[in-house]
C-alpha positions in Angstrom: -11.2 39.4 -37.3 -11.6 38.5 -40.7 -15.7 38.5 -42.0 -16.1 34.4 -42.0 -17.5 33.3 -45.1 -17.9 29.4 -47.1 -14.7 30.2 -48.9 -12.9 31.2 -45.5 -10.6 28.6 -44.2 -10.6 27.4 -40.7 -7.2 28.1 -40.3 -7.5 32.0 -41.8 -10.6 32.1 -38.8 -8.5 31.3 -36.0 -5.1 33.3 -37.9 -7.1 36.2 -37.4 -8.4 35.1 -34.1 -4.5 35.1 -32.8 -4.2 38.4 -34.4 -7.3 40.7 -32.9 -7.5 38.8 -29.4 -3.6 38.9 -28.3 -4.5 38.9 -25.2 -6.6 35.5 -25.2 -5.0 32.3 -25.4 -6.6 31.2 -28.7 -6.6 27.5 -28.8 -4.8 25.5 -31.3 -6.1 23.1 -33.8 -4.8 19.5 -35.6 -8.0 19.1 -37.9 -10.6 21.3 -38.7 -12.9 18.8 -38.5 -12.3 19.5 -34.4 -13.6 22.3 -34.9 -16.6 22.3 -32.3 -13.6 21.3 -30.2 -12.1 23.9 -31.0 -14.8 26.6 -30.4 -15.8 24.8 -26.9 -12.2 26.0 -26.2 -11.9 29.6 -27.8 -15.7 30.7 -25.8 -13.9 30.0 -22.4 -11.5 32.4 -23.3 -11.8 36.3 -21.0 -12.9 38.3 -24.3 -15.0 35.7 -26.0 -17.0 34.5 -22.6 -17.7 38.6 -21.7 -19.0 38.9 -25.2 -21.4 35.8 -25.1 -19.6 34.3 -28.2 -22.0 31.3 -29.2 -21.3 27.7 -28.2 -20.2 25.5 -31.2 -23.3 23.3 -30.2 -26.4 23.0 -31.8 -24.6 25.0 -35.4 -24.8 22.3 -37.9 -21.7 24.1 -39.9 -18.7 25.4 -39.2 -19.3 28.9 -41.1 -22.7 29.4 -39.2 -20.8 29.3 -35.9 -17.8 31.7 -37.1 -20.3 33.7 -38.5 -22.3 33.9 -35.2 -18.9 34.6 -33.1 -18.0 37.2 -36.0 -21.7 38.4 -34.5 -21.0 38.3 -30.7 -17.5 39.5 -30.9 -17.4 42.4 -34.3 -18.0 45.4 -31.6 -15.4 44.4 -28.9 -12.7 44.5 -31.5 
């Protein structure tokens, strides 16, 4: 899982989402701008809901969110 960062793009996040959580089904994405969509999706997921990866809501950015799921999810991997 790849550090997220402001230059990070939304589709390298959820690339490397695919790659360290095989065993997830890793929702995929049309815009990036769905991307509270997107993460209301990914925190249902086995590895992401036993970790307490954050909601999308209430994170005013999309980096503040990866970031915080880089947070719940950076010892499981």
């Amino acid at each position: 899982m790849i550090i997220p960062t402001k230059e990070t793009s939304f589709a390298d996040f959820v690339a490397s989402l695919i790659v360290d959580f095989p065993q997830d089904n890793i929702p995929s994405f049309s815009n990036e701008k769905d991307w509270k969509l997107f993460g209301d999706f990914l925190v249902q997921e086995n590895s992401f809901s036993k970790n307490g990866a954050p909601s999308p809501k209430g994170f005013k950015s999309r980096t503040q969110w990866e970031q915080a799921v880089y947070q719940s999810m950076s010892s499981y991997i």
